[in-house]
C-alpha positions in Angstrom: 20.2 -6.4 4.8 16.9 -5.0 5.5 15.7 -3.9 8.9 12.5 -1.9 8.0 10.2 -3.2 5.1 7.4 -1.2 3.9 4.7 -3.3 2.1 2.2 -0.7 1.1 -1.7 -3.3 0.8 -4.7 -2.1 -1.1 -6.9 -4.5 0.9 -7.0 -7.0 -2.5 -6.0 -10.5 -3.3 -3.6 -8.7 -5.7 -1.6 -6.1 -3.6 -1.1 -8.7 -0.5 1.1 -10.9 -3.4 4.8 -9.6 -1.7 3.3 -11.3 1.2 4.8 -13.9 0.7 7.9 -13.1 -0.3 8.6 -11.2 2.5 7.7 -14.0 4.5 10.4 -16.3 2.7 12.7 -13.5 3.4 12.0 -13.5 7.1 12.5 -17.2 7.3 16.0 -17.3 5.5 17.3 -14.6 7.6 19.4 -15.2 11.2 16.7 -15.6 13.6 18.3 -12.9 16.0 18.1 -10.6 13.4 15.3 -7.6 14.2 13.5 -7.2 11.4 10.3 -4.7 11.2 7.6 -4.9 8.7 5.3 -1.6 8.3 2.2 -2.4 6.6 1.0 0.5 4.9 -2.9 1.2 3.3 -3.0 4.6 1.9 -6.9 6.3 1.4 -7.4 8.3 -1.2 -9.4 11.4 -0.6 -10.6 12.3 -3.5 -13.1 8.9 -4.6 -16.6 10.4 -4.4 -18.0 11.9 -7.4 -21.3 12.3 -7.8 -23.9 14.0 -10.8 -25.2 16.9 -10.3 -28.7 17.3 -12.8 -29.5 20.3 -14.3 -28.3 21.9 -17.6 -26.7 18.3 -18.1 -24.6 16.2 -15.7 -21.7 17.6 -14.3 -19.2 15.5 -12.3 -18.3 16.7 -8.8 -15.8 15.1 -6.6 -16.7 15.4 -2.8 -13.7 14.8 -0.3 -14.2 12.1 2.6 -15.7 13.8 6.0 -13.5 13.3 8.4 -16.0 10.9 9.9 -15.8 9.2 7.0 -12.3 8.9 7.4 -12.0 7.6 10.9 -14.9 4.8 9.8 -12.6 3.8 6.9 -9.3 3.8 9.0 -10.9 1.3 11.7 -12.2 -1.2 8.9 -8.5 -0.7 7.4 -7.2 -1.3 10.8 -8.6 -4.7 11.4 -7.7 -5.9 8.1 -4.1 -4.7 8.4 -4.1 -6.2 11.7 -5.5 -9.4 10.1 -2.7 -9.1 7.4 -0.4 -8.9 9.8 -0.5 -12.8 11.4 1.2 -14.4 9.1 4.3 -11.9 9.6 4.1 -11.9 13.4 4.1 -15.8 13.2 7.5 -15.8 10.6 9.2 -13.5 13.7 9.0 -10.1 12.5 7.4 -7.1 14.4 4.5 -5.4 12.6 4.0 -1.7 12.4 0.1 -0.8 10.2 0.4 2.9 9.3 -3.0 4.6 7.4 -1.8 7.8 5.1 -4.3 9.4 3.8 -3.8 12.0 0.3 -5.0 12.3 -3.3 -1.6 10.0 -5.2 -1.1 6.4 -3.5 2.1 6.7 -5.0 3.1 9.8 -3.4 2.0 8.7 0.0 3.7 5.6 -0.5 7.4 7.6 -1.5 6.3 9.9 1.9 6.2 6.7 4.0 9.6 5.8 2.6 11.0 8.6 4.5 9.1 9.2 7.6 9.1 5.6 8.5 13.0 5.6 8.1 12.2 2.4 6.1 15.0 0.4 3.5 13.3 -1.7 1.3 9.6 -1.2 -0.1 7.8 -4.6 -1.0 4.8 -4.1 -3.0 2.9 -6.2 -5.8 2.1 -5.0 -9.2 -1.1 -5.9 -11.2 0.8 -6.6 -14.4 -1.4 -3.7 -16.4 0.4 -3.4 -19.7 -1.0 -1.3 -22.6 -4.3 0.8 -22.8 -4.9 -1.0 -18.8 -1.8 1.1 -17.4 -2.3 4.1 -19.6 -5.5 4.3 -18.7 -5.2 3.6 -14.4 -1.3 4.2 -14.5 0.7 2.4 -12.4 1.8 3.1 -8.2 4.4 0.7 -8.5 5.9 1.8 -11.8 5.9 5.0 -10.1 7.1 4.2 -6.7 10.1 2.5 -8.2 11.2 5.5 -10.5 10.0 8.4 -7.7 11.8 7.0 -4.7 14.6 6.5 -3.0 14.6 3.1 -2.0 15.1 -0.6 -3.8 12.1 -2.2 -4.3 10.9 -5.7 -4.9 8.0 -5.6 -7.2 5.7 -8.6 -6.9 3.7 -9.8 -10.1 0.5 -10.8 -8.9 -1.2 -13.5 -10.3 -4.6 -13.4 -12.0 
């Protein structure tokens, strides 16, 4: 049974779907049973791109300052923190960790192991077709890159 579930969020509708589940799992388990959910928001560092005019427009991509960052990780904060009610009410104790790299799904198989978690929770958006080609998927690649099971989580539209 799981002790440690990671439930990477995105801050959408969409990625707090295995919300829910996990909270149905929490209320079917032995209520003396410790069971820790990390919630998990990963910024990517790489999301400003700008054009530069001149001889034509040429994309640039600009990393976050680090000011930047901290600004981010507070407003991230408070909405993990707001996330995390409805998991602190079902009698689970909540852990919000902010990773910060350039693949989502990387930092997401990182957190698997640093975290010492063993089960990952996340929602998919369903993208099939030119939609996944074209944004790929974290979840797709979180369950064939890591080491853990996962429950995937369709979201609905």
């Amino acid at each position: 049974m799981a002790e440690r579930i990671l439930v990477p969020l995105d801050g959408s509708s969409f990625g707090e779907a295995a919300l829910k589940y996990v909270i149905s799992f929490l209320a079917d388990m032995n209520p003396k049973r410790k069971v820790t959910v990390v919630l998990l928001h990963v910024i990517n560092n790489l999301t400003h791109v700008i054009d530069v005019q001149g001889e034509g427009e040429i994309p640039v991509v600009l990393h976050y300052t680090p000011e930047e960052i901290e600004k981010m990780k507070q407003k991230i904060l408070t909405y993990l923190t707001r996330a995390s009610k409805a998991l602190q009410a079902s009698g689970a104790e909540v852990e919000s960790q902010i990773f910060v790299g350039e693949n989502p799904a990387e930092e997401i198989i990182k957190a698997e192991k640093e975290l010492k978690c063993d089960l990952v929770a996340m929602s998919t958006h369903g993208r099939s077709g030119l939609g996944r080609f074209a944004f790929g998927s974290v979840a797709d690649k979180v369950l064939r890159g890591g080491t853990l099971p996962v429950l995937l989580v369709r979201a609905k539209k």
